[in-house]
Z-matrix of the N, CA and C atoms (Angstrom, degrees):
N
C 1 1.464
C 2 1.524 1 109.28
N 3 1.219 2 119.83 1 140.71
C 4 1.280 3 115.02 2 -176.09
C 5 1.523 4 114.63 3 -98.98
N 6 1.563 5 86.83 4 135.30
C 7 1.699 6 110.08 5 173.53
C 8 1.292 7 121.64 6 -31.08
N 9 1.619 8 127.74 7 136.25
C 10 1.360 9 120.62 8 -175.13
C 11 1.577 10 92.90 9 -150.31
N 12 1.386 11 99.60 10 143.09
C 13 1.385 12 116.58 11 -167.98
C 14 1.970 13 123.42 12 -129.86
N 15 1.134 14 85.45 13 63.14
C 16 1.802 15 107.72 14 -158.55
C 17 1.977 16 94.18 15 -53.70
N 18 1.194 17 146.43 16 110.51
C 19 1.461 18 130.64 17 166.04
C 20 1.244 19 133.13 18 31.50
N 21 1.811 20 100.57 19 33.69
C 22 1.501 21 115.64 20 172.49
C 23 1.553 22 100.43 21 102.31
N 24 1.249 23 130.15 22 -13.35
C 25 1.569 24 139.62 23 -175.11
C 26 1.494 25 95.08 24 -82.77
N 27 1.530 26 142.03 25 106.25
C 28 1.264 27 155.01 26 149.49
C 29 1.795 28 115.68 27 -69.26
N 30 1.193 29 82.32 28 131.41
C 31 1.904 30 105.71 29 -172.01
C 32 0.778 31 133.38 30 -158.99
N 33 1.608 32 147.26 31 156.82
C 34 1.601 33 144.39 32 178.09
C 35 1.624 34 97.06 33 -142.48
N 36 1.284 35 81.88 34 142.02
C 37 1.521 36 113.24 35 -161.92
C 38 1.648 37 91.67 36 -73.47
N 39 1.262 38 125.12 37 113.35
C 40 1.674 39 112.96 38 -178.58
C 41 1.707 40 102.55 39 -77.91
N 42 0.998 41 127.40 40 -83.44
C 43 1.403 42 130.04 41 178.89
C 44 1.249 43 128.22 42 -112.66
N 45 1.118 44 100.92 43 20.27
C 46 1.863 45 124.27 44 -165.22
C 47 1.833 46 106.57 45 -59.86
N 48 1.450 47 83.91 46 -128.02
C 49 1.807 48 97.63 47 -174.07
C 50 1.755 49 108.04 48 -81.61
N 51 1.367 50 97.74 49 155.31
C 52 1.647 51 109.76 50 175.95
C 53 1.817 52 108.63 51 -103.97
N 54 1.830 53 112.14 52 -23.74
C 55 1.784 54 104.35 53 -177.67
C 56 1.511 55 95.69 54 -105.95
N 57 1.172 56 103.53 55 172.70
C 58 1.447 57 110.71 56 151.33
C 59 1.290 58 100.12 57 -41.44
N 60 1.375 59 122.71 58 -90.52
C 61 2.011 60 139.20 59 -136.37
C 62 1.565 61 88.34 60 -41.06
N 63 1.537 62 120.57 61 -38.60
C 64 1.627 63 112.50 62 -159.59
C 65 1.357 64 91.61 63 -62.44
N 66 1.476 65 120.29 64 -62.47
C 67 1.585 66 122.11 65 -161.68
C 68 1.420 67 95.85 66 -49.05
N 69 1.513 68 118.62 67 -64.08
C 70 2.057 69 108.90 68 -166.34
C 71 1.727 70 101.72 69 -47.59
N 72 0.902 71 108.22 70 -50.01
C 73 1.587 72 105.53 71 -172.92
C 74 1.761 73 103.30 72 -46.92
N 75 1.370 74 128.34 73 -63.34
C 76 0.966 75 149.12 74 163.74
C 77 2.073 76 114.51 75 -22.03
N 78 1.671 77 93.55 76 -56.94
C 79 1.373 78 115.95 77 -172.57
C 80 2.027 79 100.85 78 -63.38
N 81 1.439 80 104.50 79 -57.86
C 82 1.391 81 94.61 80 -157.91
C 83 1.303 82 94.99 81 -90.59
N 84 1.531 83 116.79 82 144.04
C 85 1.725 84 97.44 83 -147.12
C 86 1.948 85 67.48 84 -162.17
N 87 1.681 86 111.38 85 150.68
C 88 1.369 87 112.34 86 171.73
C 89 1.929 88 110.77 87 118.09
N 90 1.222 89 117.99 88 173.41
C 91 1.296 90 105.53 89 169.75
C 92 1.429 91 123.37 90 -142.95
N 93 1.050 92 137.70 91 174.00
C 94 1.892 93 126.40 92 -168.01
C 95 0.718 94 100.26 93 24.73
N 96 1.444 95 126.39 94 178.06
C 97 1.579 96 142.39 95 -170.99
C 98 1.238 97 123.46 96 -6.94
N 99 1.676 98 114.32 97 -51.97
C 100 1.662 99 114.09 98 175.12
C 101 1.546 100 99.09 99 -67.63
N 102 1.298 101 149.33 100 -17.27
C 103 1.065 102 98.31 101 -165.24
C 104 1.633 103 127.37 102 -74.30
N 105 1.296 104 125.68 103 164.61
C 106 1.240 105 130.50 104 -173.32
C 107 1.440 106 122.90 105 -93.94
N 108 1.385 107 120.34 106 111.16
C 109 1.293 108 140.95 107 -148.76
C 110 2.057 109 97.58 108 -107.19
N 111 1.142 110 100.24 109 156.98
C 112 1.753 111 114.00 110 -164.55
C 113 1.456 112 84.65 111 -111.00
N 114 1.051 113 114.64 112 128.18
C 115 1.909 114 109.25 113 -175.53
C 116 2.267 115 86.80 114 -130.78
N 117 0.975 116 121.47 115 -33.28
C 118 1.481 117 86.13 116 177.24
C 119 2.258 118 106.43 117 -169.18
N 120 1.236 119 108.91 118 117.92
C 121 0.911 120 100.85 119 -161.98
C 122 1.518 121 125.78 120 -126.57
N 123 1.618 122 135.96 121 151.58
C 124 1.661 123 124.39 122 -145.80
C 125 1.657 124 83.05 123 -139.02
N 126 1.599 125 82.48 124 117.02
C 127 1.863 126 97.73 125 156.29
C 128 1.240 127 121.67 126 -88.96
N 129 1.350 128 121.36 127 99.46
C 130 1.334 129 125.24 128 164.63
C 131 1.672 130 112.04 129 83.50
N 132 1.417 131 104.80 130 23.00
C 133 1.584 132 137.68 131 153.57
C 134 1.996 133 93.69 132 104.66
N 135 1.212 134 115.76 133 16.98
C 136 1.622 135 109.48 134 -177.74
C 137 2.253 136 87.45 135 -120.41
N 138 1.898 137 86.56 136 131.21
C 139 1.538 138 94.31 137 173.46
C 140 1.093 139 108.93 138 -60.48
N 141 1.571 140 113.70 139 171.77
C 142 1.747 141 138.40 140 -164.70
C 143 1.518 142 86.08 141 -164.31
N 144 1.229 143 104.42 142 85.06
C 145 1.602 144 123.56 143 142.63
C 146 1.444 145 120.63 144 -38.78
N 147 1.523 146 87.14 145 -48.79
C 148 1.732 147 100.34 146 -162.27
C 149 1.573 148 114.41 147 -82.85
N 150 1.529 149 110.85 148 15.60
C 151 1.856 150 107.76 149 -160.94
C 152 1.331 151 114.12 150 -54.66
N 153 1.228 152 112.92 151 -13.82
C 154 1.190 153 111.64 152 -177.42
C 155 1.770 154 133.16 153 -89.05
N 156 1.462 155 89.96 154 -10.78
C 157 1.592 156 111.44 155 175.24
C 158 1.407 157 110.98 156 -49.42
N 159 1.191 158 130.84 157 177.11
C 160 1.369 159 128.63 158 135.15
C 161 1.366 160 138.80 159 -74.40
N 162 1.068 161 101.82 160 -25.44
C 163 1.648 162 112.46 161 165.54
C 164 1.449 163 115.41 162 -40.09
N 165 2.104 164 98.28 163 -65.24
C 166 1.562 165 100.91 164 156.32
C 167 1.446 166 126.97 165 -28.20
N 168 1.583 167 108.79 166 -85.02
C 169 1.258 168 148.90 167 -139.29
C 170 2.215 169 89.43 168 -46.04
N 171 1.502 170 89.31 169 -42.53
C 172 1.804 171 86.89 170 -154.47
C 173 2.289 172 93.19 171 -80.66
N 174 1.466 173 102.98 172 1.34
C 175 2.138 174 95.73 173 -167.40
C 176 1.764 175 77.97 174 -84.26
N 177 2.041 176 77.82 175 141.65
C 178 1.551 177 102.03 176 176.80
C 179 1.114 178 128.01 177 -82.43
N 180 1.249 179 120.67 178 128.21
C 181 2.483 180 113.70 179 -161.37
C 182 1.495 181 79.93 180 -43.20
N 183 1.060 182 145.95 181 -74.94
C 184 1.987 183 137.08 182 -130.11
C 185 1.181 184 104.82 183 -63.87
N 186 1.613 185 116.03 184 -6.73
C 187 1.992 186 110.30 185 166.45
C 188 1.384 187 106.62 186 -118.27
N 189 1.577 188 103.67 187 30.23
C 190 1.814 189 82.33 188 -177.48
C 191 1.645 190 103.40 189 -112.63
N 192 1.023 191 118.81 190 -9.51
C 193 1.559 192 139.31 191 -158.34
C 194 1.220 193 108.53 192 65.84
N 195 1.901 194 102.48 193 -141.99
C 196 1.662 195 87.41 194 -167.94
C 197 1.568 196 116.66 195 -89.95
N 198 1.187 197 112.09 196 179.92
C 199 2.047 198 92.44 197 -149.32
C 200 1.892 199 83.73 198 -118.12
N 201 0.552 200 107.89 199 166.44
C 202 1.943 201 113.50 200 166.58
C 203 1.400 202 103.86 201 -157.99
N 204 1.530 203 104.70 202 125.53
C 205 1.168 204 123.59 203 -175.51
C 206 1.735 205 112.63 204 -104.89
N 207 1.512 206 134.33 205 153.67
C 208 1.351 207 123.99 206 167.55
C 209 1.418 208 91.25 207 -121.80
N 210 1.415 209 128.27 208 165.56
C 211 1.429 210 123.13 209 -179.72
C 212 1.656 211 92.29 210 -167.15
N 213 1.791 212 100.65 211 154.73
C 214 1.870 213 107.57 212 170.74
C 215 1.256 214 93.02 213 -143.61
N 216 1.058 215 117.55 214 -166.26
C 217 1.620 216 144.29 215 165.72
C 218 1.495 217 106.10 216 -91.94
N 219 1.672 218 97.96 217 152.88
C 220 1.654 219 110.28 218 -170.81
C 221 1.558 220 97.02 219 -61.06
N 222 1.758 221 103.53 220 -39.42
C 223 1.597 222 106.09 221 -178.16
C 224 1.319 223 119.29 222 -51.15
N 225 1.954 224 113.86 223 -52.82
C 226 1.420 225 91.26 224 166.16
C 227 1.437 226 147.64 225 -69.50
N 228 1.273 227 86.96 226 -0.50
C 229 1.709 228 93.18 227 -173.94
C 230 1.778 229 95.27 228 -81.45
N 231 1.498 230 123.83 229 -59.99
C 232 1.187 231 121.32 230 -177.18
C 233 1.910 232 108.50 231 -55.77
N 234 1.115 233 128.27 232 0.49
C 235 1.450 234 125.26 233 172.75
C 236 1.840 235 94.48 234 -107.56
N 237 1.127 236 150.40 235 -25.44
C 238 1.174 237 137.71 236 162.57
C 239 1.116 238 128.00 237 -70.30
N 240 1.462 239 119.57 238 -26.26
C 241 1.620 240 136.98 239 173.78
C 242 1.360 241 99.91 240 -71.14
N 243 1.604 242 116.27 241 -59.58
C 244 1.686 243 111.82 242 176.02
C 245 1.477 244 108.19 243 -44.47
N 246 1.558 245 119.34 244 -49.71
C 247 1.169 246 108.58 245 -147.17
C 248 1.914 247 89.32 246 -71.41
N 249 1.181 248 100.32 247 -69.41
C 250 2.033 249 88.87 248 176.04
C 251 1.289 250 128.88 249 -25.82
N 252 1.421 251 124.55 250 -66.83
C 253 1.216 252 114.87 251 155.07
C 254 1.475 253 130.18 252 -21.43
N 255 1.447 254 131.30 253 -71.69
C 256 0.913 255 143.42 254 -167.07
C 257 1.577 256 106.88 255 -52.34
N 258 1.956 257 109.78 256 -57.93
C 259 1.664 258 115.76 257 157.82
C 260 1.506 259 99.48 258 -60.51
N 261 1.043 260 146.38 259 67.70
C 262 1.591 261 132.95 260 125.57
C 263 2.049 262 100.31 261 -124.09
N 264 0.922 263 95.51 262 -32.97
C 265 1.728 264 84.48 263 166.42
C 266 1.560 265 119.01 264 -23.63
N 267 1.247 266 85.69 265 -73.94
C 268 2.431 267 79.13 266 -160.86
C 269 1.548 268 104.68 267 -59.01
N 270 1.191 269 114.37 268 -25.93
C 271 2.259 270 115.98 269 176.44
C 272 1.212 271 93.45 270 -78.09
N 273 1.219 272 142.02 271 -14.03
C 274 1.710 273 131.79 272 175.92
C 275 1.398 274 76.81 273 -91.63
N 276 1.199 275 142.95 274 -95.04
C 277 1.209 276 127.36 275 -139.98
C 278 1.338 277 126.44 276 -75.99
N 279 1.524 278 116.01 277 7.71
C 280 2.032 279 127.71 278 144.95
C 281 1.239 280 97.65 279 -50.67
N 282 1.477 281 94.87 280 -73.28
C 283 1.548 282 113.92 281 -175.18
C 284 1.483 283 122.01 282 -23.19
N 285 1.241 284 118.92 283 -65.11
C 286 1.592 285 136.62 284 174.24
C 287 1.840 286 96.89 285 -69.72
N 288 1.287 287 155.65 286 -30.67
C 289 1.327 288 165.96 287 123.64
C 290 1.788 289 87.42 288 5.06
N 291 1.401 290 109.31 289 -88.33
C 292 1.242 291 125.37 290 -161.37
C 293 1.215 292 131.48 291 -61.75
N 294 1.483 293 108.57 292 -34.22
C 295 1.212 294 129.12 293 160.54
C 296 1.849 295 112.94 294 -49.43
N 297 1.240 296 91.86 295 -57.42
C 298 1.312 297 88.56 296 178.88
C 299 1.785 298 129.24 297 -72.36
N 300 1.334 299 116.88 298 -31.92
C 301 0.991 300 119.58 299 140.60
C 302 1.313 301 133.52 300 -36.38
N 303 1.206 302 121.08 301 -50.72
C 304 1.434 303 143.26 302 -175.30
C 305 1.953 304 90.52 303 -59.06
N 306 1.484 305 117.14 304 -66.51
C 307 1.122 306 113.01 305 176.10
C 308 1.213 307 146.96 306 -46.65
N 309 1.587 308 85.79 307 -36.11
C 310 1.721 309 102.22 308 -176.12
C 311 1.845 310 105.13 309 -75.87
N 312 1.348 311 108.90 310 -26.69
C 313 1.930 312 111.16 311 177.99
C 314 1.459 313 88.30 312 -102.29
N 315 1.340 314 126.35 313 38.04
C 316 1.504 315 113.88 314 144.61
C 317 1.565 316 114.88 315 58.67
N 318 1.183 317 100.92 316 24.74
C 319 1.681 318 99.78 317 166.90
C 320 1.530 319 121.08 318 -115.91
N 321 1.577 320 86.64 319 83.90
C 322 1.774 321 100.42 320 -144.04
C 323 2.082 322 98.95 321 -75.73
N 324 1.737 323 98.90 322 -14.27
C 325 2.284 324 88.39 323 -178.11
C 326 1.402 325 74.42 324 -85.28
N 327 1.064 326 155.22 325 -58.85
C 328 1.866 327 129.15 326 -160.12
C 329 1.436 328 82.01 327 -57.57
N 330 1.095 329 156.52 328 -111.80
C 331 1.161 330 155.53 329 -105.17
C 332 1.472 331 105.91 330 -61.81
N 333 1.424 332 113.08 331 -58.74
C 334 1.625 333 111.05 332 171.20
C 335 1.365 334 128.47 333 -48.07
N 336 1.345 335 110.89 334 -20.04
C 337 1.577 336 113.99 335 -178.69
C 338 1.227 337 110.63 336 -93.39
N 339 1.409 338 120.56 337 -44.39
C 340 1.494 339 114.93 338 154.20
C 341 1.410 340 129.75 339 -44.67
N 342 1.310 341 128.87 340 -20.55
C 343 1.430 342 131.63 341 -155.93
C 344 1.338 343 78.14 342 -93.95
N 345 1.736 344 119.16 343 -69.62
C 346 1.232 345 93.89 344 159.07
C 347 1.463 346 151.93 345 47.62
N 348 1.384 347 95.20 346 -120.04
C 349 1.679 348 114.56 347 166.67
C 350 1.519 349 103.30 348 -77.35
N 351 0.983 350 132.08 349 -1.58
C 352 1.280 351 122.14 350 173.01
C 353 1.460 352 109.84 351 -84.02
N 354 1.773 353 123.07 352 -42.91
C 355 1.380 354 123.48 353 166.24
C 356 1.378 355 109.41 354 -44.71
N 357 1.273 356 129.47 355 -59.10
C 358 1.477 357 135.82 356 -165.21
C 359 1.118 358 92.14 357 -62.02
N 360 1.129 359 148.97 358 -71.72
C 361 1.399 360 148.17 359 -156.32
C 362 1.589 361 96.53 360 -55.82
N 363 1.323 362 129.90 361 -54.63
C 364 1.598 363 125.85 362 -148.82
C 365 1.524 364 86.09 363 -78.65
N 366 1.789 365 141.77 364 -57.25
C 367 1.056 366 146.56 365 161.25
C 368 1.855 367 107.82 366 -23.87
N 369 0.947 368 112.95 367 -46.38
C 370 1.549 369 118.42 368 171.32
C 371 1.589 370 132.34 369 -41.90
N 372 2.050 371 82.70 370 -52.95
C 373 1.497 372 91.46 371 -169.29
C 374 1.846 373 95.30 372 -100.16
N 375 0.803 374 131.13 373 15.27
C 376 1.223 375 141.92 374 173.48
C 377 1.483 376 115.26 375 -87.33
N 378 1.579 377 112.67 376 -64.70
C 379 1.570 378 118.24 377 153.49
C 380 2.268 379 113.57 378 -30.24
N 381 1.322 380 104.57 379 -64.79
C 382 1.702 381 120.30 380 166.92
C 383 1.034 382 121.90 381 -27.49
N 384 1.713 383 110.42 382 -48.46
C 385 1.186 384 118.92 383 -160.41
C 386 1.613 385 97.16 384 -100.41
N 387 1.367 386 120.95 385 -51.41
C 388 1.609 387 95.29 386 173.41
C 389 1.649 388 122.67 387 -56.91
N 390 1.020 389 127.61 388 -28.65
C 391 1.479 390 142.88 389 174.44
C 392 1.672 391 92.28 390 -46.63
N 393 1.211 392 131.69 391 -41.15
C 394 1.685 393 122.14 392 -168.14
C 395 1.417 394 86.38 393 -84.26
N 396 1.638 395 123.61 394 -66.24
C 397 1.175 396 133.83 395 -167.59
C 398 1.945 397 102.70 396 -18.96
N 399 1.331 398 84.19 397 -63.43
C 400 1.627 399 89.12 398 -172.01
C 401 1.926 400 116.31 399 -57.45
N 402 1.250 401 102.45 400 -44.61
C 403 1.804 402 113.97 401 -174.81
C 404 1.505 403 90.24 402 -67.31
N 405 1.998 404 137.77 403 -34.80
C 406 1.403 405 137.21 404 -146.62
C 407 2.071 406 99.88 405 -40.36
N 408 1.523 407 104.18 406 114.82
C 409 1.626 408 87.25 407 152.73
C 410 1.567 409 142.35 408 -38.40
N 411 1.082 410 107.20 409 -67.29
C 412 1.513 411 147.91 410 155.70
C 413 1.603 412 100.45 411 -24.70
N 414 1.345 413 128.29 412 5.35
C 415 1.551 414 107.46 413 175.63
C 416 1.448 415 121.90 414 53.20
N 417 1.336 416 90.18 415 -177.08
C 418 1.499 417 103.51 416 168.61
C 419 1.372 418 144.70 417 -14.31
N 420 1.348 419 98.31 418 -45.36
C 421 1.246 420 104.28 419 -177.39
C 422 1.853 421 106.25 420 -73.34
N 423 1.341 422 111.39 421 -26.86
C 424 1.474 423 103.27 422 174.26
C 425 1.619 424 114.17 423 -44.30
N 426 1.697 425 90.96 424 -72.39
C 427 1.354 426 122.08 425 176.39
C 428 2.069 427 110.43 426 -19.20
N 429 1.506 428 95.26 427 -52.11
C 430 1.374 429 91.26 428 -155.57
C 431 1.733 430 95.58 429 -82.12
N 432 1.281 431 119.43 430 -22.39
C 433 1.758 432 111.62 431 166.63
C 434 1.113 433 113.78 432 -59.06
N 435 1.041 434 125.45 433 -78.61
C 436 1.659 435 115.48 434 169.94
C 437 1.461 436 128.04 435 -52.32
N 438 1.516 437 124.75 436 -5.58
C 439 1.696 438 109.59 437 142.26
C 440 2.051 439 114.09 438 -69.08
N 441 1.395 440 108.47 439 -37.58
C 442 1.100 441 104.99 440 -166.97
C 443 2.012 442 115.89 441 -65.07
N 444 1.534 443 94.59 442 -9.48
C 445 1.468 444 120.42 443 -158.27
C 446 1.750 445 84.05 444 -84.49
N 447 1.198 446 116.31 445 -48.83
C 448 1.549 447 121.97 446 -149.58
C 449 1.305 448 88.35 447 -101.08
N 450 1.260 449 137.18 448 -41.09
C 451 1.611 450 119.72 449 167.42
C 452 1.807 451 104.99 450 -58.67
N 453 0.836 452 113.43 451 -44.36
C 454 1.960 453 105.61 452 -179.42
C 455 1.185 454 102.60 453 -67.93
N 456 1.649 455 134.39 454 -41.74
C 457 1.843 456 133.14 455 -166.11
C 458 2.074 457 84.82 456 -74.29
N 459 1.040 458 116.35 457 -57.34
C 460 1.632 459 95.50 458 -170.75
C 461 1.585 460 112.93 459 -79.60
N 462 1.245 461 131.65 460 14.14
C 463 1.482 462 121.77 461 162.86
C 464 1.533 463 99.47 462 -90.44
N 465 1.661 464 124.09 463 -17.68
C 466 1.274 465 123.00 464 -162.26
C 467 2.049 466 91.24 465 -79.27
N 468 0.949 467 91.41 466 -76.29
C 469 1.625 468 117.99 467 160.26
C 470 1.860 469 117.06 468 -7.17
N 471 1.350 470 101.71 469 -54.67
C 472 1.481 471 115.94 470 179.10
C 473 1.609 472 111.69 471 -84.04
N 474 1.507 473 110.05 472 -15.08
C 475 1.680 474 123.14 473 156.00
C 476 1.160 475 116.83 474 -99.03
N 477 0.874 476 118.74 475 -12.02
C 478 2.178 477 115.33 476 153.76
C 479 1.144 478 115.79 477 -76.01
N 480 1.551 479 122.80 478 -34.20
C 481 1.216 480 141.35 479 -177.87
C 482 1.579 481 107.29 480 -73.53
N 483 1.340 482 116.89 481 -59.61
C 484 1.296 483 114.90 482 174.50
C 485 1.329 484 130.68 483 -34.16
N 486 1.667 485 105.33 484 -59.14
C 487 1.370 486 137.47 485 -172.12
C 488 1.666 487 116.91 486 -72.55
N 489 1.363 488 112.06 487 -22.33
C 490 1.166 489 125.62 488 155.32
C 491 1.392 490 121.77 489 -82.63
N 492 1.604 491 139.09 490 -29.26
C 493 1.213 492 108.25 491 164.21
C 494 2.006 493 107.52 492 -79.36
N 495 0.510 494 131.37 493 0.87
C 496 1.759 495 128.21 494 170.80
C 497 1.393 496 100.41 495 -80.67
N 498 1.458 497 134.36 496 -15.46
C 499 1.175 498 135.16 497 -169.98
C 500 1.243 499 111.83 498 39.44
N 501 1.710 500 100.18 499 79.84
C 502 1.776 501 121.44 500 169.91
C 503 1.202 502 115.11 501 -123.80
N 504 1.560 503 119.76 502 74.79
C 505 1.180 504 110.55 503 178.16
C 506 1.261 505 140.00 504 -48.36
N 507 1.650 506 111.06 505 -24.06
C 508 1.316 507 136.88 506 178.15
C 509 1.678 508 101.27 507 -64.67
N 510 1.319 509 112.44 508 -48.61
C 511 1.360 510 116.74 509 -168.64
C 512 1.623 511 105.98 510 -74.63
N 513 1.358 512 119.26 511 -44.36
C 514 1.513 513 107.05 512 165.14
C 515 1.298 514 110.64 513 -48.20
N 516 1.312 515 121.77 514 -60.40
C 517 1.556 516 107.73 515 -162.12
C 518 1.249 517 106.24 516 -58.53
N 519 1.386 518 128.77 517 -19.80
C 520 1.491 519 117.52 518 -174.66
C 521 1.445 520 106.39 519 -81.86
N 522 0.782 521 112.89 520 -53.72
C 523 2.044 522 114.18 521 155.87
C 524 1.296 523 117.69 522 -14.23
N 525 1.565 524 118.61 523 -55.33
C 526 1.241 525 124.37 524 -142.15
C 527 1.681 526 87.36 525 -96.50
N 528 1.510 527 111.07 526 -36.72
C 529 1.568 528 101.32 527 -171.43
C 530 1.586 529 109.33 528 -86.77
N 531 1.608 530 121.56 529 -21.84
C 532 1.276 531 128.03 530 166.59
C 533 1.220 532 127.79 531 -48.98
N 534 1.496 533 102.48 532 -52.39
C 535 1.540 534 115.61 533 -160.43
C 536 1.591 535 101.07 534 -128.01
N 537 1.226 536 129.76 535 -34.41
C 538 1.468 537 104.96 536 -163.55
C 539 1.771 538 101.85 537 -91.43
N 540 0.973 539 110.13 538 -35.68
C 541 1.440 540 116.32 539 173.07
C 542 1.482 541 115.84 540 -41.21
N 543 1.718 542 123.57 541 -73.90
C 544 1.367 543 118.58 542 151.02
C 545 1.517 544 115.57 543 -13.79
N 546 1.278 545 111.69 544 -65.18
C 547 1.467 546 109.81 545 -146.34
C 548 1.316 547 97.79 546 -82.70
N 549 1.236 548 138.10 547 0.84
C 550 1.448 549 147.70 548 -168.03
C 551 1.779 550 81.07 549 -101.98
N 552 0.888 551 144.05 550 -14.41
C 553 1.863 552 129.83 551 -161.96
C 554 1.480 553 80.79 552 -113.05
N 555 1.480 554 129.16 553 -47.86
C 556 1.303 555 117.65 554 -151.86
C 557 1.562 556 107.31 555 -84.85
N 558 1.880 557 120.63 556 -6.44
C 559 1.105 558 129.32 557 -168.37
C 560 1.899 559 93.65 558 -100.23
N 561 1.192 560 115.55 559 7.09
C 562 1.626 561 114.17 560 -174.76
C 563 1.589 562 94.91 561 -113.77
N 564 1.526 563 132.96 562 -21.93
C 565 1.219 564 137.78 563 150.20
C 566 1.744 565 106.58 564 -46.09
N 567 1.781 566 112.25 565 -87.39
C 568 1.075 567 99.59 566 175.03
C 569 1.613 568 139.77 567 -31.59
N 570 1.254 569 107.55 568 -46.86
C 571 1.848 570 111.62 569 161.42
C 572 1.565 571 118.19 570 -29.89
N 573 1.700 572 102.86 571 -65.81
C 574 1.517 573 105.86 572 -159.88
C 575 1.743 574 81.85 573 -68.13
N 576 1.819 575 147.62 574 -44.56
C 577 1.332 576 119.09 575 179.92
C 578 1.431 577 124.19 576 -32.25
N 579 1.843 578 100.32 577 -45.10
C 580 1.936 579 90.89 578 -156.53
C 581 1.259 580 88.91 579 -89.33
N 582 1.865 581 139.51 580 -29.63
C 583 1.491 582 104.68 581 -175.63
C 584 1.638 583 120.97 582 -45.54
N 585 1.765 584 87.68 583 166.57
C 586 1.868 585 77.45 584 -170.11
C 587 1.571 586 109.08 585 -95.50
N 588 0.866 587 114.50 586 163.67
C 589 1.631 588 129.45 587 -178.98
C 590 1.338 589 117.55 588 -64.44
C-alpha cells in the first residue's frame, strides 16, 4: 500500500481507496470552517499542482509512490487570504501614489502601464474579497459591505474610465487620488470585517 504523508501524520491506507480522487475525497473530511481542505500535494516527492485535475484524480496510489499531502482548515485558509489581501493595500496604494504622480509630470505610457497592473491587481483583490464575502460568518451584514464596496470601486472605475477616453490625464489622477485612494483605506476596513474571528 502506498505511503501517505498527510501534514506530518504517517499512515497506510488498509483497504481503503484505489485513485487518488478516492483518497482526496477521503483526506478533506469535516464541515464549515473545520472542514479540512488539501492545499498542495507530491507524488513520489515531485509537486502536483494539478491534483485536482482529472488526469490526477482517476492515477492509481500503487503507481504513484509515496504520496505527501499538506492540508488546513477552510478557516485557515479564509484567515490567510484576509491576511494577504489586507497586506496588498499600502502597494496598491504606492501603486495608485505613482500613478498619479506619473500623471500629473505628464508621463502618461509610464502611467498607462502602471494603471495597468494596477487594474489586475484591484480585479484580484476584488475576486479575494468576494471569496470571504461568501465563506463571511457574520452573514449578511458582511455580504452587504462588500456590495456597498464594489458599487463605490465601480462608480470610481466608470470615472477613470470616463476621464480617460477625453484623454484627461489630470482628471484621472484626480480620480485616482479622490476616490480610489479613500476607497482603497475603506476596502482594508472591510477586510479586517470578513476575516474570520
Amino acid at each position: 500500500m502506498p505511503h501517505i504523508d498527510v501534514s506530518g501524520l504517517v499512515g497506510y491506507g488498509p483497504s481503503g481507496p484505489e485513485k487518488w480522487g478516492d483518497l482526496l475525497d477521503l483526506l478533506e473530511t469535516g464541515d464549515g470552517l473545520n472542514r479540512r481542505v488539501v492545499t498542495a500535494v507530491r507524488f513520489d516527492g515531485v509537486a502536483v499542482p494539478t491534483f485536482r485535475e482529472p488526469s490526477a484524480l482517476g492515477q492509481r496510489l500503487h503507481n504513484l509512490g509515496p504520496i505527501e499531502v499538506e492540508a488546513t482548515t477552510v478557516d485557515a485558509l479564509l484567515r490567510e487570504s484576509a491576511q494577504a489581501a489586507l497586506g496588498s493595500i499600502t502597494p496598491l496604494k504606492s501603486a495608485v501614489t505613482s500613478i498619479v504622480r506619473r500623471l500629473r509630470g505628464r508621463e502618461t505610457l509610464a502611467a498607462r502601464r502602471e494603471l495597468g497592473q494596477l487594474t489586475a491587481a484591484l480585479h484580484a483583490l476584488t475576486n479575494v474579497t468576494a471569496m470571504l464575502a461568501d465563506a463571511c460568518r457574520t452573514g449578511s451584514a458582511c455580504r452587504a459591505d462588500f456590495e456597498q464596496l464594489v458599487t463605490r470601486l465601480t462608480t470610481v472605475v466608470d470615472a477613470i474610465i470616463a476621464r480617460q477616453t477625453k484623454d484627461d490625464a489630470l482628471a484621472v489622477a484626480d480620480a485616482l487620488a479622490d476616490q480610489l485612494l479613500p476607497a482603497l483605506d475603506d476596502w482594508s476596513i472591510v477586510l479586517r470585517r470578513l476575516g474570520p474571528r
